[in-house]
C-alpha positions as CSV (number, residue, x, y, z in Angstrom):
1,X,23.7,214.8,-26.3
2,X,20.6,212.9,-27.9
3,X,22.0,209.6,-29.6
4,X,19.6,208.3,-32.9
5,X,19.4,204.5,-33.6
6,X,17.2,202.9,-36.1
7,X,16.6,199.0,-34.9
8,X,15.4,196.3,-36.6
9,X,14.7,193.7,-33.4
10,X,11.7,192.9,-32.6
11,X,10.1,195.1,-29.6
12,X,8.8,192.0,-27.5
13,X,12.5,190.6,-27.6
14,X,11.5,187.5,-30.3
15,X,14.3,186.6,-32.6
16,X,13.9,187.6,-36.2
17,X,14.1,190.8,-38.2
18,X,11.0,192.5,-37.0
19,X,10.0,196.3,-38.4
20,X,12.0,199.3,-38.6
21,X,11.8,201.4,-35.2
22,X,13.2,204.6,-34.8
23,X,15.0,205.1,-31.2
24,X,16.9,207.5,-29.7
25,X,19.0,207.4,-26.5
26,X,21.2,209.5,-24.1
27,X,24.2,206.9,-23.8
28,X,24.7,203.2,-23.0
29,X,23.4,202.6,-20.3
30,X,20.0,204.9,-20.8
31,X,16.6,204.1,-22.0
32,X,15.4,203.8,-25.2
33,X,13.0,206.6,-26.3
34,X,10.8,205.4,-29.2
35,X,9.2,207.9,-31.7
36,X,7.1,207.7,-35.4
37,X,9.6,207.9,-38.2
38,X,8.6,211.7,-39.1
39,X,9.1,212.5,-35.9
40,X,12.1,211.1,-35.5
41,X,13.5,212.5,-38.8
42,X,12.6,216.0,-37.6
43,X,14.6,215.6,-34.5
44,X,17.7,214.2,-36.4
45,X,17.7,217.2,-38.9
46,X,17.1,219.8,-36.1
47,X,20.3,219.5,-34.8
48,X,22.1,220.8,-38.1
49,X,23.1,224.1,-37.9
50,X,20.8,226.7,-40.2
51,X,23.3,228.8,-42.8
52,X,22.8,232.0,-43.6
53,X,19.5,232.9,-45.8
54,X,20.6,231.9,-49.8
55,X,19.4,232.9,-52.9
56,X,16.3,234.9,-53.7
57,X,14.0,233.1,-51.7
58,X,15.8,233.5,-48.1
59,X,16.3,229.6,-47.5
60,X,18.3,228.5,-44.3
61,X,19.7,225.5,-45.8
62,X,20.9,223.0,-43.0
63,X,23.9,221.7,-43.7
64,X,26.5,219.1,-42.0
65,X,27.1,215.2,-42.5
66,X,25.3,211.8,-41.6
67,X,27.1,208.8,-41.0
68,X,25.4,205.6,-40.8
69,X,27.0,203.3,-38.4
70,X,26.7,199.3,-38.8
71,X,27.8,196.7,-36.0
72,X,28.6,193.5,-36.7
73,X,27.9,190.0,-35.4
74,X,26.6,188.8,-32.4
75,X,26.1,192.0,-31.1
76,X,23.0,192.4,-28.4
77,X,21.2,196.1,-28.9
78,X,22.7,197.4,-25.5
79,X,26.2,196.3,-27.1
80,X,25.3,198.3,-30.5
81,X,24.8,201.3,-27.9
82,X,28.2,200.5,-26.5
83,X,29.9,200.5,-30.0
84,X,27.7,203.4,-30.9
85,X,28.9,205.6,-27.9
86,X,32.6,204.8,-28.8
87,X,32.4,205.5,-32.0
88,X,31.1,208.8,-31.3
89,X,33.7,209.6,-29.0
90,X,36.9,208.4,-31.7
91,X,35.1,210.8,-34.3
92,X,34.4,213.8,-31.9
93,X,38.2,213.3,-30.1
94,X,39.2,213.2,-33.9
95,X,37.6,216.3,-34.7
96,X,34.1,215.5,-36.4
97,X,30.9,217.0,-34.9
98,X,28.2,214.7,-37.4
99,X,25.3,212.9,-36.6
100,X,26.0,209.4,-36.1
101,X,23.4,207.1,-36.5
102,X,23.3,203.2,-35.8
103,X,21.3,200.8,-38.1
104,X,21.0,198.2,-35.2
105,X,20.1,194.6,-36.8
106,X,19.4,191.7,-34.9
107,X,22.5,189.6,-35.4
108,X,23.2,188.3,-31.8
109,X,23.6,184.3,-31.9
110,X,22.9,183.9,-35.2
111,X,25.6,182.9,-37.8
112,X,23.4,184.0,-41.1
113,X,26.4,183.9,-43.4
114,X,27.5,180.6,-42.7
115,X,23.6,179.7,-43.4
116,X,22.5,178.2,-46.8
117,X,19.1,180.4,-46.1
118,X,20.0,183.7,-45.2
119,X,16.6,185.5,-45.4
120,X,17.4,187.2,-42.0
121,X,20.1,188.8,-43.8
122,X,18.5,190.0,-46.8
123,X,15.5,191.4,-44.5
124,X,17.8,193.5,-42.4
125,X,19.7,194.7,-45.6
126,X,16.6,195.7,-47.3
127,X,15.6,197.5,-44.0
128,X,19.2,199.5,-44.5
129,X,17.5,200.8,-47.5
130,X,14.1,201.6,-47.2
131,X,14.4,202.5,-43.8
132,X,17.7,204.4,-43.6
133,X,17.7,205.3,-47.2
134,X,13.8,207.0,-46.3
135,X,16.0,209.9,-44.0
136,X,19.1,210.4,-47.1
137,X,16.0,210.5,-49.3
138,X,14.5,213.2,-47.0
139,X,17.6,215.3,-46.6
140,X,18.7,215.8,-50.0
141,X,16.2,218.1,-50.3
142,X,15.8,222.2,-51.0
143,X,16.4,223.3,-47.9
144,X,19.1,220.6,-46.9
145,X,22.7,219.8,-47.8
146,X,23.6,217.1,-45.7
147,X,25.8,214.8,-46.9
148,X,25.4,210.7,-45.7
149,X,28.0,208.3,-45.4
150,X,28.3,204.5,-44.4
151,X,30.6,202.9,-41.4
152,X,30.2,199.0,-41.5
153,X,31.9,196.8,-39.6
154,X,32.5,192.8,-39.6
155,X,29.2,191.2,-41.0
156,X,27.7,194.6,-41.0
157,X,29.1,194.7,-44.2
158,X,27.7,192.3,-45.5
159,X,24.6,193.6,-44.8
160,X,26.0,196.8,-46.7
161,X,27.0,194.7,-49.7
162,X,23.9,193.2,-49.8
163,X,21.6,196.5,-49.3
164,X,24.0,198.2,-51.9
165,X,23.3,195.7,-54.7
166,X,20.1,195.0,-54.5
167,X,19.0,198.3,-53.4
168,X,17.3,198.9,-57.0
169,X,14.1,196.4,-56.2
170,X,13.5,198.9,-53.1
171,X,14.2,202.6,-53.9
172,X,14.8,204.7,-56.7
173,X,18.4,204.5,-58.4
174,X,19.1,208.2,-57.7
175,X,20.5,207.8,-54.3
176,X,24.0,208.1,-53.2
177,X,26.2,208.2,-50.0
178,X,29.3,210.2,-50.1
179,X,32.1,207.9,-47.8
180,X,31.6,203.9,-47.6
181,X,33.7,202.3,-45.0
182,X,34.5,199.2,-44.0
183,X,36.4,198.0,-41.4
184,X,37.4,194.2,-40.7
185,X,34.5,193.4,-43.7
186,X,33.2,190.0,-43.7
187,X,32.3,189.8,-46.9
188,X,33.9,188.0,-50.0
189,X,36.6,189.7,-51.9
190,X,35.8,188.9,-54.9
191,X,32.5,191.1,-54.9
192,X,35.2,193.9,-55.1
193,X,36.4,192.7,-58.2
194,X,35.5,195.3,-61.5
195,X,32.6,194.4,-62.8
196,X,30.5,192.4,-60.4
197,X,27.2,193.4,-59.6
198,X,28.1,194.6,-56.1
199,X,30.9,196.7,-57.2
200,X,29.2,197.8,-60.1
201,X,26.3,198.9,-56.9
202,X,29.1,200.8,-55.1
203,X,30.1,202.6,-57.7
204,X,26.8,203.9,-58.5
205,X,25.8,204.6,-55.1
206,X,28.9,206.2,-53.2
207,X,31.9,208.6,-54.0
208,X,34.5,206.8,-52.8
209,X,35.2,203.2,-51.1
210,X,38.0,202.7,-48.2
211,X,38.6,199.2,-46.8
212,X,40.1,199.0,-43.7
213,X,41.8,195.4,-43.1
214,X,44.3,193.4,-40.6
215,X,45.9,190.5,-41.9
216,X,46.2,189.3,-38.3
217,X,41.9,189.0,-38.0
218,X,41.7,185.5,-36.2
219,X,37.8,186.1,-36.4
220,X,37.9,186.2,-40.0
221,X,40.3,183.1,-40.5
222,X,37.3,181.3,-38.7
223,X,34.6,183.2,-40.5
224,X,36.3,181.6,-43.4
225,X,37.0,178.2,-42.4
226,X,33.2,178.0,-41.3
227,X,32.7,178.5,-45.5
228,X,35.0,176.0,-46.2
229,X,37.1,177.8,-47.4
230,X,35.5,179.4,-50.5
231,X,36.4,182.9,-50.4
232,X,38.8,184.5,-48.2
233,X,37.5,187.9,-46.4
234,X,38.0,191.1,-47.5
235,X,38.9,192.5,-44.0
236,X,41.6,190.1,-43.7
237,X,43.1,189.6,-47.3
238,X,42.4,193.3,-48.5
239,X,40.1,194.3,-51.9
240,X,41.3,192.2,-55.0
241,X,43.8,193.4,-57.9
242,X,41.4,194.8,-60.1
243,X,39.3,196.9,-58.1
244,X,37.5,200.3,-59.5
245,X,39.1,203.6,-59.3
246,X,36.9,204.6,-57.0
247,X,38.2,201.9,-54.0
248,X,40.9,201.9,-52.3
249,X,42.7,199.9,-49.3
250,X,44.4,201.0,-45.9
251,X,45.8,198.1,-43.7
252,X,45.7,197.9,-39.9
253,X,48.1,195.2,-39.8
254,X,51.2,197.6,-38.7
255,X,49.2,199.6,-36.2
256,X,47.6,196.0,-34.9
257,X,50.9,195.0,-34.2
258,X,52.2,198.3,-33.0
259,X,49.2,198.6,-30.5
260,X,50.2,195.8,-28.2
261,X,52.9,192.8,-29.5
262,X,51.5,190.5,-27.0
263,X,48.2,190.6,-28.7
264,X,49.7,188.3,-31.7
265,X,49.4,185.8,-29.4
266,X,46.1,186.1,-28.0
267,X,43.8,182.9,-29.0
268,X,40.9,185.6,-28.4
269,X,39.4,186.7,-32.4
270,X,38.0,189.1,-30.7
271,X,41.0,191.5,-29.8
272,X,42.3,191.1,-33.5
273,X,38.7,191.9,-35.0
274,X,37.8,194.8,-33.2
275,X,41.4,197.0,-32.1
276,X,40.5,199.2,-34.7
277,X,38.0,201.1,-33.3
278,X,40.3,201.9,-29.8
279,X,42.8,203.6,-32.1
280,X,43.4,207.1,-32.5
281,X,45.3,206.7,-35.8
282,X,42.4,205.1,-37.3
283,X,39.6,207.5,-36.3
284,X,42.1,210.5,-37.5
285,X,42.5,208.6,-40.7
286,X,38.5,207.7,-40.7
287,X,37.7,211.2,-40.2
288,X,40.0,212.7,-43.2
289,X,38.3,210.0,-45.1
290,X,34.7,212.2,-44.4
291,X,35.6,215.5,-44.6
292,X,36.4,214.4,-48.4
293,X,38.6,217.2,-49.4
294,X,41.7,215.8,-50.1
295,X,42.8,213.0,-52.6
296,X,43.4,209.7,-50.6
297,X,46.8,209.6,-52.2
298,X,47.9,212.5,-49.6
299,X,46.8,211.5,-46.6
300,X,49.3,212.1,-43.7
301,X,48.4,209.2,-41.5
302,X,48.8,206.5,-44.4
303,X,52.2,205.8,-46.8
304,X,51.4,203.6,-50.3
305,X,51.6,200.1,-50.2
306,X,55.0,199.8,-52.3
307,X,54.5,196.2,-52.6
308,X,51.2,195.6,-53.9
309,X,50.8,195.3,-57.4
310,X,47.2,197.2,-57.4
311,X,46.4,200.9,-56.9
312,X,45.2,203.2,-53.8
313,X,46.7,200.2,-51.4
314,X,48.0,202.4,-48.5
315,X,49.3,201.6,-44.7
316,X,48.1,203.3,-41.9
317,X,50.8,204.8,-40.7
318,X,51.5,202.9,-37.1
319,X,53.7,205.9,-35.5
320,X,50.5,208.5,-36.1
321,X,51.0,211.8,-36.8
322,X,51.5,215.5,-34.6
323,X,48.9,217.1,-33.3
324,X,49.9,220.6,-35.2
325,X,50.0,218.5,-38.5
326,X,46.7,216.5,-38.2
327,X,44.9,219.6,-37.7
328,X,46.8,221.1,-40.9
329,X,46.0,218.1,-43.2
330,X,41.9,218.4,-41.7
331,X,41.8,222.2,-43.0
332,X,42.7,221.1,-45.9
333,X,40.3,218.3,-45.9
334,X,37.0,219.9,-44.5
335,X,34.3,220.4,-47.3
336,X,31.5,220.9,-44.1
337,X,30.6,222.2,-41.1
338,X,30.8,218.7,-39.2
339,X,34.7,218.9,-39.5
340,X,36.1,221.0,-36.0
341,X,39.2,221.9,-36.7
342,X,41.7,221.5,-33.1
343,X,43.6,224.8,-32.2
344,X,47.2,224.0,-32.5
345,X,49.2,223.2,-29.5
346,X,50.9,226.2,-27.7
347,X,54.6,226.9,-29.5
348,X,57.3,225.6,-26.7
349,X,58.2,228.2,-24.2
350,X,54.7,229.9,-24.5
């Protein structure tokens, strides 16, 4: 299967945020193809399925769902292929047949948000917008219905938070993502708050916000520490008291310690940062999340946070959930044809 990146580092291998190029690939450990945006764009929007002719005028209208993948820091490209491949194979084991599509920016060896002068930063942001933005723009259109959806993880979404909120000074205000994720966010959660301009951005720009958090993330105690302190990160601490409607909060922390005890006591930030993304219960949980169809308040693989003071805070559920009643609770969740719904298992005796 033909894998799509978009890449912001430079082609000679310089350091910097050098212009968008459009990529695709076959898995990790293959080339990089390079194409011209349009035709890039055709080939991403070929694979969607053609529905039957509609309306008067016989339109196939393509239909099926985007999701816009963003690594983290200090990643090197052929790791962003690595994280891209196993994200694609959570969401497909988990039952969701979309596009996936990395925005691959060049954050390896360099700390920008610990920087007073984070231009790098803002330039690959802005490149989230006008070059990813350029395809949602593109789909929404007659003949399409394919619906776009944001995956960030670590500093990746900061680079979300800061393409979301300032997206205004690049595109037109009309545009809007249906599911924005974050998992392990290093970004200040405060931004979350009601009212700030970043909040105010996700709120005009996507459906519905889920933050995915551990409270054990080592990485983010240092990511922190390195800002002396300032602002504790959302992926560790969770979103704020006084969040929109619109956002709500699953924590890891259970299925983090449920995954392997001994890993509380590994020095490595790494294992504590990144579990999430080896775990079946989160992909399942992920993938509900993008279907869309059901309120987050019924979601099998999460119970409500009895102890937080705020609304939508939920637990992922550590213990996960049957086969038979996952694919149950994605029926009732799928609003597209990128949701595959998994025959239940044979009845005992059969």
């Amino acid at each position: 299967m033909t894998e799509f990146m978009i890449t912001l580092r430079n082609a000679d291998g310089s350091d910097g945020v050098g212009l968008a190029r459009y990529i695709t690939f076959d898995n990790a450990a293959s080339p990089d193809v390079e194409y011209a945006q349009a035709d890039w764009t055709a080939r991403v929007l070929a694979g969607f399925p053609a529905a039957a002719p509609i309306g008067d005028d016989g339109v196939r209208v393509r239909a099926g769902d985007i999701l816009f993948l963003v690594h983290g820091f200090n990643v090197s490209h052929d790791a962003a292929k690595a994280f891209h491949m196993q994200c694609v194979a959570g969401l497909q084991t988990a039952g969701w047949t979309g596009q996936v599509i990395s925005y691959d920016w060049p954050s390896d060896g360099l700390v920008f948000a610990y920087l007073a002068d984070r231009a790098d930063a803002r330039a690959a942001a802005s490149g989230l917008v006008t070059s990813g933005i350029a395809l949602l723009e593109q789909t929404q259109r007659t003949d399409c219905a394919i619906n776009v959806h944001v995956l960030a993880h670590s500093m990746g979404g900061f680079v979300v938070q800061q393409a979301f909120t300032w997206s205004y000074q690049d595109v037109p205000a009309g545009w809007k993502v249906g599911q924005l994720m974050f998992a392990a966010a290093d970004v200040d959660y405060t931004v979350f708050s009601a009212g700030t301009p970043s909040a105010i951005a996700f709120g005009q720009h996507s459906a519905r916000l889920t933050a995915y958090c551990n409270s054990y993330d080592k990485a983010l105690l240092v990511s922190n520490a390195k800002r002396l302190d300032l602002a504790p990160r959302m992926g560790r601490v969770g979103l704020p008291d006084d969040t929109p409607s619109f956002m709500c909060e699953v924590d890891c922390s259970e299925l983090f310690v449920a995954v392997d005890p001994g890993l509380l006591n590994d020095l490595s930030p790494v294992a504590t940062h990144c579990f999430y993304f080896a775990q079946p219960e989160f992909w399942q949980d992920v993938v509900l999340t993008l279907a869309g169809g059901i309120d987050r308040g019924v979601f099998p693989t999460r119970e409500v946070d009895d102890a937080s003071p705020a609304q939508d805070r939920f637990i992922l559920d550590p213990a996960g959930i049957g086969a038979a009643d996952y694919a149950t609770a994605l029926a009732r969740a799928a609003t597209s044809p990128s949701i595959q719904i998994p025959a239940p298992p044979p009845a005992a005796g059969a």
